[in-house]
C-alpha positions as CSV (number, residue, x, y, z in Angstrom):
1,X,15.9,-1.2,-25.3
2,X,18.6,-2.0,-23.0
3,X,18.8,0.0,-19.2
4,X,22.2,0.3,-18.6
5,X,22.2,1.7,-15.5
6,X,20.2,1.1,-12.1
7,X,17.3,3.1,-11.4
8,X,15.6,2.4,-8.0
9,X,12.3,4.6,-8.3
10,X,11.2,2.6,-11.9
11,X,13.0,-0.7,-10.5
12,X,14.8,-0.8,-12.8
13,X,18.8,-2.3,-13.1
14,X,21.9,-2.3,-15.7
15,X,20.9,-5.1,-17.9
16,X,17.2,-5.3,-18.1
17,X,15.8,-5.2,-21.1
18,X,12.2,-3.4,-22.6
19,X,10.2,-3.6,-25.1
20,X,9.3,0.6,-26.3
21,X,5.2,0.6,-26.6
22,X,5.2,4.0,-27.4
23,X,6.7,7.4,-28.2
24,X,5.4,10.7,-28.4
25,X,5.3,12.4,-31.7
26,X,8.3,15.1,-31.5
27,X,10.2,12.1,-29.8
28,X,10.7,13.6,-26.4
29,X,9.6,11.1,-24.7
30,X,8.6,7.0,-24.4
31,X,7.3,4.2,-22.5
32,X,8.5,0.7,-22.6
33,X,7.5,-2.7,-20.8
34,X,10.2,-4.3,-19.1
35,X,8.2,-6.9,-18.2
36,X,6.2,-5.8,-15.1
37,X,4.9,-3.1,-16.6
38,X,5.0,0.4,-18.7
39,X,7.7,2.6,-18.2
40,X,7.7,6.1,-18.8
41,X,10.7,8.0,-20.0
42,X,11.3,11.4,-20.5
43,X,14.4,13.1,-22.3
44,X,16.5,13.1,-19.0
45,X,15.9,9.7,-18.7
46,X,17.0,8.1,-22.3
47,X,20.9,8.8,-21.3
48,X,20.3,5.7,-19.6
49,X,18.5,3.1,-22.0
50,X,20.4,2.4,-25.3
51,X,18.8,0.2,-28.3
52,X,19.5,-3.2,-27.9
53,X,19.0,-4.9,-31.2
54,X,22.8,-5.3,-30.8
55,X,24.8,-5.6,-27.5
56,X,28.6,-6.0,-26.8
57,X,29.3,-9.5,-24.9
58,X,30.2,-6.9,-21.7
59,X,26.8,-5.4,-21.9
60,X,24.9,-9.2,-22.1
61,X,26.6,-10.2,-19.2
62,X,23.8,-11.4,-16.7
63,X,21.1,-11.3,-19.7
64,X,19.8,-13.9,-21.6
65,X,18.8,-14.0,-25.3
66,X,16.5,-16.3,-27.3
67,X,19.1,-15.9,-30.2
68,X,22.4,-14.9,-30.2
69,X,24.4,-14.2,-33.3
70,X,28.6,-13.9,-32.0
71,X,30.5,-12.3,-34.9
72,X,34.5,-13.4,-34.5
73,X,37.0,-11.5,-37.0
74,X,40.7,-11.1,-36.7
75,X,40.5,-7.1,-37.1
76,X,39.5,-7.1,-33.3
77,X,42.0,-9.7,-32.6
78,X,42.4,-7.8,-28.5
79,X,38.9,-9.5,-28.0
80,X,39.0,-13.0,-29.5
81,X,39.3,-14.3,-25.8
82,X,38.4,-17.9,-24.6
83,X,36.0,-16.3,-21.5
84,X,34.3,-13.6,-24.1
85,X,33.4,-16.3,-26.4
86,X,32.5,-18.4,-23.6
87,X,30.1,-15.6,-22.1
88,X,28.6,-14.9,-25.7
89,X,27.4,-18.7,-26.6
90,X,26.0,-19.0,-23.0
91,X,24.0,-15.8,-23.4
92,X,21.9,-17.9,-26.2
93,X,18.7,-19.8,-24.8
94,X,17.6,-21.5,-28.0
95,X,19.8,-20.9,-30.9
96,X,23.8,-19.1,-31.1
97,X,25.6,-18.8,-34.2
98,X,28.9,-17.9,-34.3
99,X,29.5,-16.4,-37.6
100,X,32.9,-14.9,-39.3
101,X,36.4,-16.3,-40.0
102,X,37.3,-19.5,-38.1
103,X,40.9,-18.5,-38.0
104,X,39.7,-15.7,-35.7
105,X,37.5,-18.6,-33.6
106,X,40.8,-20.8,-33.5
107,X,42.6,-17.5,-32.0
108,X,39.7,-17.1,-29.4
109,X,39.3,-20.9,-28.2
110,X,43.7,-20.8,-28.0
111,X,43.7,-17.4,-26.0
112,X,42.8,-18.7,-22.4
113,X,45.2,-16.1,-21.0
114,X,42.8,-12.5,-20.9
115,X,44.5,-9.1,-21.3
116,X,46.9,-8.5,-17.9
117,X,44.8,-5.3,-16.8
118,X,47.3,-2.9,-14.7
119,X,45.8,-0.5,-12.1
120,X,47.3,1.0,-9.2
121,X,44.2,-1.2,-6.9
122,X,46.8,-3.4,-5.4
123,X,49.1,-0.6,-4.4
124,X,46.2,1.0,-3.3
125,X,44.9,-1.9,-1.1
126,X,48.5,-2.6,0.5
127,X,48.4,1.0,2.2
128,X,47.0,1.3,5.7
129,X,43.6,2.9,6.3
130,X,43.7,6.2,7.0
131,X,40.6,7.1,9.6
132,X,39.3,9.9,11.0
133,X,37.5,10.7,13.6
């Protein structure tokens, strides 16, 4: 499983990755190893793990895998970006295969440009603190 968000009293932090050991019979609950030991998880927790047979490149960011399979296709042409590739392949400690239509690679390795994200954060940062005291 995959803990995808930080939670101090189990130490454990958005990315880490466990290994479920057990789960109770009407599935209420489980425990996982994360690597320093068990874990226990109750039903308010799970909101926070997901199954991590298969992760987005934005969710592996930070993680390492000893095999990574990158699937590239055209139909999700918005994401065949040169840094997205470039994270997925480096996520892969032994073995990464990039799988899927080499037109849609070619499109990926050309697109060094990502996506212009607009927010109002500059605007936001040009306007003088307000304080209080």
């Amino acid at each position: 499983i995959l803990q995808t968000r930080n939670n101090y009293e189990k130490n454990l932090f958005n990315g880490d990755l466990g290994k479920v050991t057990r789960v109770t019979p009407d599935g209420s609950s489980l425990a996982a190893d994360f690597g320093h030991g068990e874990q226990e998880f109750d039903r308010a927790d799970l909101p926070d793990v997901t199954l991590a047979y298969a992760a987005t490149v934005h969710k592996a960011q930070g993680s390492e895998f000893p095999i990574v399979v990158l699937p590239l296709v055209k139909a999700h042409f918005t994401l065949l970006q040169r840094n997205l590739v470039y994270t997925g392949v480096t996520r892969g400690r032994k073995k990464v295969f990039v799988v899927g239509d080499p037109a849609a690679y070619s499109m990926a390795v050309r697109a060094a440009e990502t996506t212009l994200r607009i927010t109002g954060l500059p605007g936001w940062l040009k306007q003088p603190a307000k304080t209080t005291w």
